[in-house]
N, C-alpha and C positions, 0 to 999 in steps of 0.2 A: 504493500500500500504506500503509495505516493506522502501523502499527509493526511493528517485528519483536524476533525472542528473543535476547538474546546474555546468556552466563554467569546462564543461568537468571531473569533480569528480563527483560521485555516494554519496550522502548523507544519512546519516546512519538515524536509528528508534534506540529506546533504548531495544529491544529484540535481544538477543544471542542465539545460544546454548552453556550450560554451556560449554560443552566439545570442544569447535570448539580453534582454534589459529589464532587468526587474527594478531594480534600487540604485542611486545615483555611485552606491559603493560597488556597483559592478565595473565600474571603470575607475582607473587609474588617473594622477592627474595628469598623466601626457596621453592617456586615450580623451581624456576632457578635451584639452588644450589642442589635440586631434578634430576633434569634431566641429570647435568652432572656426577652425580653421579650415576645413572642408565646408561649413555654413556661410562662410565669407564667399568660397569660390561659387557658391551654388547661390548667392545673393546677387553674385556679377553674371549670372548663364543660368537659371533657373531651367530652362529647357535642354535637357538632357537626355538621353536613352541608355540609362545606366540601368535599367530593369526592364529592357524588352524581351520580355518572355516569361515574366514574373507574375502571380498572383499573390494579392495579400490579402488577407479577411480582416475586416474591422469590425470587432463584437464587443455592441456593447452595452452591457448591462445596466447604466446608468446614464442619464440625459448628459449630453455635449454638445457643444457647437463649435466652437474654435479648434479645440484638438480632433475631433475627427474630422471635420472638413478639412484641416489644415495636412492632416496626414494623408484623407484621399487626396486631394488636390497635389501633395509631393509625390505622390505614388505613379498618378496621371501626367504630373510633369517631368516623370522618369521614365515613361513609357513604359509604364506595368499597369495591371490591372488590378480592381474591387470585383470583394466580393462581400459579404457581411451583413450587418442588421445593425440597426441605429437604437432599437427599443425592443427590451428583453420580450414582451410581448407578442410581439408577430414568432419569435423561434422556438425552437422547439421544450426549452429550458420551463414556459409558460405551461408547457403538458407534464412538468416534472422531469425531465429528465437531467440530468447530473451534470455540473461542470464536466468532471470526467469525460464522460461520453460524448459532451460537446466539445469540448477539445479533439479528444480521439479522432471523431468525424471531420469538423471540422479541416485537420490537420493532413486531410487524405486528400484534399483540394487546395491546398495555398502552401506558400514557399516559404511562408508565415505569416503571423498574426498578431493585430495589436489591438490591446484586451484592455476594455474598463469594468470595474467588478467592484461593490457594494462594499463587497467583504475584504479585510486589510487579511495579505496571504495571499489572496485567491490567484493574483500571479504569481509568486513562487512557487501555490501549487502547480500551478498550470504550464510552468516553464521546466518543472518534473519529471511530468507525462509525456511533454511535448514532444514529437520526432520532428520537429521544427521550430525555428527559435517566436520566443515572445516577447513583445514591446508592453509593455507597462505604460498604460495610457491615464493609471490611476485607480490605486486598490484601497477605498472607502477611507480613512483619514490618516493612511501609512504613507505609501512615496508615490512620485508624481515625476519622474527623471525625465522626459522630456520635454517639461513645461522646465522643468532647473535647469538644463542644458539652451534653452532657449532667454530664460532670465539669466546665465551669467555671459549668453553671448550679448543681451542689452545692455547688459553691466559693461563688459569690454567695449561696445561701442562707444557708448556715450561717456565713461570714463577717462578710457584707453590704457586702462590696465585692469589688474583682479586685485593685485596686492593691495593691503593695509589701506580698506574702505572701512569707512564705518556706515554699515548698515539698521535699519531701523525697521524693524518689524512691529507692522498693527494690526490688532484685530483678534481675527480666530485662530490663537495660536496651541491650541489644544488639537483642533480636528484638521485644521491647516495644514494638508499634507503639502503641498506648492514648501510652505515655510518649513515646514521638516526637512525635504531635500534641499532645498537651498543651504541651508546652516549646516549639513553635510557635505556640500560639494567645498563649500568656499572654507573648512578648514584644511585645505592645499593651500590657501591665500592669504595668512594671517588679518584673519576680519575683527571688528570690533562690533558687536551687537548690540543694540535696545532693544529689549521687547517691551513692548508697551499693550495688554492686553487687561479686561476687568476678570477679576480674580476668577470667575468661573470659567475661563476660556486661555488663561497663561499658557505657558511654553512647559508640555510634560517635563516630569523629573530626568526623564531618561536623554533628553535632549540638551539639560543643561549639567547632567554627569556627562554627558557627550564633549559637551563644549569644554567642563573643565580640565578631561582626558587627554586633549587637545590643545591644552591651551588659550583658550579662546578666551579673550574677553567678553565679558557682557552684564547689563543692568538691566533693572529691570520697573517697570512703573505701571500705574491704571492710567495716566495723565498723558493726553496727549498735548496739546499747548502749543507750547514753542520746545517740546521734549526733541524735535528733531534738528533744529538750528545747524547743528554743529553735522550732519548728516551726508553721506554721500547718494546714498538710496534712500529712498522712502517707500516703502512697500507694504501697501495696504492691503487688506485681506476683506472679505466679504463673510462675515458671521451666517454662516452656514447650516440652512433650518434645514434639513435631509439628514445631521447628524443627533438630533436633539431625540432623547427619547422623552423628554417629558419638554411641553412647549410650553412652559409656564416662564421656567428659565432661558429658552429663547425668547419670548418676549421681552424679560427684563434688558439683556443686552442687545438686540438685534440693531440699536439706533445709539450704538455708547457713545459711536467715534463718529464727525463730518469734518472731512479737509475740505475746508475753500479756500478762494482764493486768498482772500487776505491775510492767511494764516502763514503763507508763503513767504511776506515781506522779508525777512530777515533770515530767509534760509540762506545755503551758500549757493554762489553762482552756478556752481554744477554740479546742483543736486537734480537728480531727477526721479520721476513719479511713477512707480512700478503697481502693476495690479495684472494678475491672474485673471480677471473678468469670469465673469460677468459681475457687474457691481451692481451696489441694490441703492443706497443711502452712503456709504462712506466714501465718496468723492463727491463733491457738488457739479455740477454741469458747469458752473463757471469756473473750474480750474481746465476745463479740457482745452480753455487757447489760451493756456499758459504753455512759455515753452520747455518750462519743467515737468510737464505733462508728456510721457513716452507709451503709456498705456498699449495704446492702437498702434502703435509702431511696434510695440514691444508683441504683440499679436502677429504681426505680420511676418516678424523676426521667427515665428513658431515655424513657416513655412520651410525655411532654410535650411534650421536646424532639425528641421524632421527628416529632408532629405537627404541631408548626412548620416543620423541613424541609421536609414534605412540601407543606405549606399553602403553601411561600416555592416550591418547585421548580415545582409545578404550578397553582398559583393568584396566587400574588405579581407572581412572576418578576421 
């Protein structure tokens, strides 16, 4: 047996496939510093045929919009094909049948596949089983690595470097998996962190035994203010009602935190405005023409860096 369920996480076996992407710790930081460096070439010549003759499945068990569009669309601008489901509903998973057996199946038809799933695990399991590799497109509030891989190629843009940023994480930093891999990738980078989150939604323990493992600096506050002045990132997170089992306590926080504009005046010249999106309430519409505002570019930036994945998973290796 592959893994099993306990206290609602999927618990992992010590077999992979090499090639699959589960967690941002499956890369090394010169497989990182690889990838965005392949996302730059694929940013100058998107239109490529690096996968003519390729099939991918894209399954996904959870509502998306940016990351799987962004990943068909690299798939189709690599000259490979979809195949897959947007909404666990229409597949076969809705009659009962099993991750397992959907993988299995699945797996008889594509060169690979990339998987969103409810359950934190559900791609470890699934990259297990797999006799083809799996993208981790986001396993319920665990890791999220091509959305990181795509936030530290923003971060290199707009910086032009990774080293000794100091970053500011807000919001949902409990179920935040975007902010989980993030704060994994970038200790290669000697980062400094703020979290600034209301007490029912901070940065798990495990994240900041992580960071102190590492080395990492980091503080920590409910207050957001002028807490990010001093900041090179600002990266806001979207308090996340799909993880709440009691929604009494989403209610209280759902509306803790609003950046606007004016909140901005005395940031540093080149800070810029990161968000995962979709956003609900914690950015105001008047900061999006601000030009500290990177959001929607930072979205776009998903394209590039998906097609490097993909380029690294099934053509690289």
């Amino acid at each position: 047996m592959a893994g099993k369920k306990e206290n609602g996480k999927i618990i992992r076996n010590n077999t992979m496939s090499k090639n699959s992407l589960v967690s941002i710790s499956d890369y090394s930081k010169d497989e990182i510093l690889s990838i965005l460096e392949s996302a730059a070439g694929f940013e100058a010549n998107p239109n490529q045929k690096t996968l003519d003759g390729k099939v991918i499945a894209t399954l996904f068990f959870e509502p998306s919009t940016r990351t799987r569009l962004s990943f068909e669309t690299a798939v189709i601008r690599l000259g490979g094909s979809i195949i897959g489901f947007s909404d666990a509903a229409t597949s076969s998973s809705s009659k009962g049948e099993t991750l397992n057996d959907t993988i299995h199946m699945v797996s008889c038809y594509a060169d690979a596949i990339v998987m969103r799933h409810p359950l934190e695990g559900a791609a470890r399991y699934a990259a297990e089983i797999s006799p083809v590799p799996i993208i981790n497109a986001g396993d319920g509030a665990n890791q999220h690595p091509s959305q990181t891989l795509l936030d530290l190629y923003s971060i290199l843009k707009t910086q032009g470097t990774l080293e000794n940023l100091t970053i500011c994480l807000v919001g949902d930093l409990k179920y935040g998996r975007t902010v989980h891999s993030l704060l994994m990738a970038m200790s290669h980078f000697n980062p400094t962190f703020k979290f600034i989150a209301p007490d029912e939604l901070k940065m798990p323990d495990e994240y900041k035994v992580f960071c102190k493992k590492h080395n990492i600096k980091y503080t920590e506050s409910t207050e957001l203010n002028d807490n990010f002045n001093d900041a090179d990132i600002l990266y806001m997170t979207r308090v996340q009602k799909e993880r709440f089992l009691d929604l009494m306590e989403y209610e209280r926080v759902k509306n803790v935190y609003t950046l606007k504009n004016e909140m901005l005046a005395h940031s540093k010249p080149n800070l810029r405005i990161l968000h995962p999106l979709p956003r609900v309430t914690e950015i105001d519409p008047d900061v999006d023409t601000n030009e500290k505002a990177y959001y929607f570019k930072q979205a776009q930036n998903g394209l590039y860096v998906r097609q490097a994945i993909l380029s690294k998973v099934l053509i690289q290796q």
